[in-house]
C-alpha positions as CSV (number, residue, x, y, z in Angstrom):
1,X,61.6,-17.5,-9.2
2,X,58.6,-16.4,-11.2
3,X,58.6,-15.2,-14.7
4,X,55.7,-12.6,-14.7
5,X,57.9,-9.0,-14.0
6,X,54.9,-7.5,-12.5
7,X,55.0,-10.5,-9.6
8,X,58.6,-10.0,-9.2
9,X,58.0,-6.6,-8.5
10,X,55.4,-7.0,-6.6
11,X,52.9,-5.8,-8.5
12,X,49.2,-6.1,-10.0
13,X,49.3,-6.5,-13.5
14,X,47.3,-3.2,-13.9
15,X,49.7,-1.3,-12.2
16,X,50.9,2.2,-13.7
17,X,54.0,3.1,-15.5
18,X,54.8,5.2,-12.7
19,X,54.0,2.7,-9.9
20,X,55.9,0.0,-11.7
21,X,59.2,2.7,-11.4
22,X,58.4,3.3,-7.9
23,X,58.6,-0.1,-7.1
24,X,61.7,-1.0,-9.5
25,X,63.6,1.4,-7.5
26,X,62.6,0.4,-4.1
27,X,63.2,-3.7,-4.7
28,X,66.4,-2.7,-6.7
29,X,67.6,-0.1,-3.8
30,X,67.1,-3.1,-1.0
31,X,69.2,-5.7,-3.0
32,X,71.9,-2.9,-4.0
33,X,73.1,-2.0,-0.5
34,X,73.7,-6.4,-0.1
35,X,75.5,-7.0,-3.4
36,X,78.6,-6.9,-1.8
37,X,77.5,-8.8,1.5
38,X,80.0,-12.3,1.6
39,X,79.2,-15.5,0.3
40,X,76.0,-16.8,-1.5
41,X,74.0,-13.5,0.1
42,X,75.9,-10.9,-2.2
43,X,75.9,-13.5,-5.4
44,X,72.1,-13.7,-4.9
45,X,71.6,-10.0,-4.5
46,X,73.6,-9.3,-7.8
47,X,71.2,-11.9,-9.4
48,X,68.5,-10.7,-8.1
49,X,69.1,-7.0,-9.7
50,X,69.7,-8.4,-13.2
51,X,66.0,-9.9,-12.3
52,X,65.0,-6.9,-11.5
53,X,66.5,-5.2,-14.4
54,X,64.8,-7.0,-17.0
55,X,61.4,-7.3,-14.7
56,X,61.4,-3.5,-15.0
57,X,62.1,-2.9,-18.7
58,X,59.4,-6.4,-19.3
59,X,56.5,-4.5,-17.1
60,X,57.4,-1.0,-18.7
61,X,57.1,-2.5,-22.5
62,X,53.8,-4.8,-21.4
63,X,51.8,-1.6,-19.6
64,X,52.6,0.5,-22.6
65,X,51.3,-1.6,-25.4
66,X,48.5,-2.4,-23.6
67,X,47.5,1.3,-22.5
68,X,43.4,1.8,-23.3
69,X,42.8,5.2,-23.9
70,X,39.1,6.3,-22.6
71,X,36.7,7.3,-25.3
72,X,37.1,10.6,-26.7
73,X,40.5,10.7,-24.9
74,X,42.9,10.2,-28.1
75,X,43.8,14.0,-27.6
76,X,44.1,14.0,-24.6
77,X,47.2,16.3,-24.1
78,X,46.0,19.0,-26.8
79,X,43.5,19.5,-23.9
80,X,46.0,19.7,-21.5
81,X,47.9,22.2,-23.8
82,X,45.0,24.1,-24.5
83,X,44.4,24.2,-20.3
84,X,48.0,25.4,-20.0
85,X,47.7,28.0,-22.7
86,X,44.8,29.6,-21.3
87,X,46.2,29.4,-17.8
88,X,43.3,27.1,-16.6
89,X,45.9,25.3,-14.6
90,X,43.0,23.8,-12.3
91,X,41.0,22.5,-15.2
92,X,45.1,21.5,-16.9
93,X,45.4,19.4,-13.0
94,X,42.0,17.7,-13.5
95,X,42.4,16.8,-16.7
96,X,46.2,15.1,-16.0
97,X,44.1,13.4,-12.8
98,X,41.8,11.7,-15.0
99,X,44.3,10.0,-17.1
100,X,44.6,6.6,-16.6
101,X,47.6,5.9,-18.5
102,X,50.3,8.1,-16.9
103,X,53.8,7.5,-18.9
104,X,56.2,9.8,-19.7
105,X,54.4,13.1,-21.2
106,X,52.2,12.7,-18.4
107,X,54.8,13.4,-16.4
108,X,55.9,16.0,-18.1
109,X,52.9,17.9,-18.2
110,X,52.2,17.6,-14.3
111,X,55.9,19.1,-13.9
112,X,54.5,22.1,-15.8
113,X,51.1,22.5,-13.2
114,X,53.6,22.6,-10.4
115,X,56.2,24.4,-12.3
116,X,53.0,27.0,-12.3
117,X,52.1,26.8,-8.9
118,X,55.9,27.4,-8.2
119,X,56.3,23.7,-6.6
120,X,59.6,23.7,-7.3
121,X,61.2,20.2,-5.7
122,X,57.7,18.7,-6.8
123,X,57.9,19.7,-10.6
124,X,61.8,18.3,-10.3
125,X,60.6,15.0,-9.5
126,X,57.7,14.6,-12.5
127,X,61.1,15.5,-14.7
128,X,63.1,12.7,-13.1
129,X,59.9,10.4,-13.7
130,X,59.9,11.4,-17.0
131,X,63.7,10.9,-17.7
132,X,63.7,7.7,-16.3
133,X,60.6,6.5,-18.7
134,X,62.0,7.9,-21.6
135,X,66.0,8.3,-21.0
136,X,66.2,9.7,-24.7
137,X,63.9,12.1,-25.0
138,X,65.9,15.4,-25.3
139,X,62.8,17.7,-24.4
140,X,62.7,16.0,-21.0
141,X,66.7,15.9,-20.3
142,X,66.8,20.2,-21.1
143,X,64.2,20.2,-19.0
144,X,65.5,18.5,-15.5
145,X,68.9,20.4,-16.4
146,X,67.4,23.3,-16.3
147,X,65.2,23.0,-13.3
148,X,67.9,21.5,-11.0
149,X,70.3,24.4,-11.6
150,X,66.6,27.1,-11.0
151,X,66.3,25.3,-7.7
152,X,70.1,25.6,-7.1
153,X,70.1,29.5,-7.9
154,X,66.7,30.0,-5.8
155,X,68.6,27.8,-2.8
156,X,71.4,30.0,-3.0
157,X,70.1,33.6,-3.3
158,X,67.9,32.5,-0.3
159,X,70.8,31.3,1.3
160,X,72.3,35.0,0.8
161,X,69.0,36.8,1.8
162,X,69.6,34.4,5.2
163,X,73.1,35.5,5.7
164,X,72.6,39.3,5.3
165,X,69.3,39.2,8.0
166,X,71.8,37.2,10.4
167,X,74.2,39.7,9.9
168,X,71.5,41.9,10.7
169,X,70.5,40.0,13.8
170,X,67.2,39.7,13.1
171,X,67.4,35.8,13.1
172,X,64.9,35.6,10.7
173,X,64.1,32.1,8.9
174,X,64.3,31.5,5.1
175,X,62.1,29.0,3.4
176,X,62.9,26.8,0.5
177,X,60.9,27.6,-3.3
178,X,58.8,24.9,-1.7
179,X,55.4,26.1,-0.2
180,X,52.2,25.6,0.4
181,X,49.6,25.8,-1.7
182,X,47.8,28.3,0.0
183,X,50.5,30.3,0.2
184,X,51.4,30.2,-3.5
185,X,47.7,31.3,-4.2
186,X,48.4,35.1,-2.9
187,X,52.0,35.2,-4.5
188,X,52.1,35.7,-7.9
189,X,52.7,33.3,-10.6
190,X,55.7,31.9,-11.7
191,X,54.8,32.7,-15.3
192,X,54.9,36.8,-13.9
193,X,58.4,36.6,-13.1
194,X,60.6,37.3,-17.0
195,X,63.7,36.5,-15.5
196,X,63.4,34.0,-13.6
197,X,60.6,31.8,-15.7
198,X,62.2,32.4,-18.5
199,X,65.3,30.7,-17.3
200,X,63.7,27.4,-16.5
201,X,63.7,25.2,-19.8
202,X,60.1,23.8,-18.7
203,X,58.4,26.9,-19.7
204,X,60.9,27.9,-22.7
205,X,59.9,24.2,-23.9
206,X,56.7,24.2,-23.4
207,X,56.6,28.1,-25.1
208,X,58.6,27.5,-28.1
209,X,57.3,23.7,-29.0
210,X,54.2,23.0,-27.2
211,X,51.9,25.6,-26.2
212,X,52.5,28.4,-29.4
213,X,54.5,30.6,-27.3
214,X,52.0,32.0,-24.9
215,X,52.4,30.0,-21.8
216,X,55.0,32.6,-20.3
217,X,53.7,36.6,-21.7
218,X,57.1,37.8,-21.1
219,X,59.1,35.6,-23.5
């Protein structure tokens, strides 16, 4: 068995902080549903997730101290929070694109952009990402709390709004928060909506502590 946790993994030693999670998850998901297969199949599954374990944490520590931040990058997010403030989400996107090193706050900051474009689902998932880099970081915990039960109270007054046209017998369909692009263009943004933006701790977050308190005009 090789020492180098980016070969058990499967990886290229360059490999992001979010691709090394992807992969973590996928190796450790295959061996997890044999651990308790009989015989010397399960015993070597359970090893090989202890492997995997400390291959994760080994790759995570190794890409982070050896992140190389582009010239004239070392503020990087104070442009992203400036993009943000001013509502520039596109210029906020192609700034987040062009970061190489993509840990944590990265994450974070994406889940704002699509928070913004009112990709609800999508935004959840940059929170996971983030969580799962950085398990004790409060900011990003409130965060995914918060979205997850948004995206459960958007689920379920839809799932109302669907009942009552049934009852109605119109048979018309209800879509999830999720939609495309295009279609979020014409709607308005999510920072429009007081109630329901202001509910979500992404943009209370990123109001209060990041961004001066003018991301969201109505809070």
């Amino acid at each position: 068995m090789p020492n180098d946790p980016f070969v058990i993994l499967g990886l290229q030693k360059g490999a992001s902080q979010s691709e090394i999670l992807e992969a973590y998850k996928k190796k450790r998901e295959y061996y997890a549903a044999h651990v308790f297969d009989e015989g010397d199949a399960g015993a070597e599954a359970a090893r090989m997730l202890e492997v995997l374990d400390t291959a994760y944490q080994d790759a995570m520590t190794y890409t982070h101290e050896n992140a190389t931040v582009d010239s004239g990058d070392a503020n990087q997010f104070d442009a992203v929070r400036a993009a943000i403030s001013a509502k520039d989400f596109v210029k906020a996107q192609s700034l987040l694109d062009d970061m190489y090193y993509r840990g944590a706050e990265w994450h974070y900051y994406q889940a704002i952009v699509f928070y913004e474009k009112n990709w609800l689902n999508e935004s959840k998932k940059q929170l996971e990402l983030a969580v799962d880099m950085d398990p004790e970081n409060e900011k990003y915990k409130k965060a995914l709390e918060n979205m997850k039960r948004k995206i459960d109270g958007t689920n379920a007054f839809n799932g109302q709004q669907a009942n009552g046209q049934a009852g109605n017998g119109q048979g018309q369909q209800y879509y999830s928060s999720q939609r495309t692009y295009s279609q979020q263009q014409a709607q308005p943004s999510a920072a429009d909506g007081c109630c329901t933006a202001c509910q979500c701790a992404i943009c209370a977050d990123c109001c209060c502590e990041c961004l001066g308190g003018d991301l969201i005009r109505c809070c």
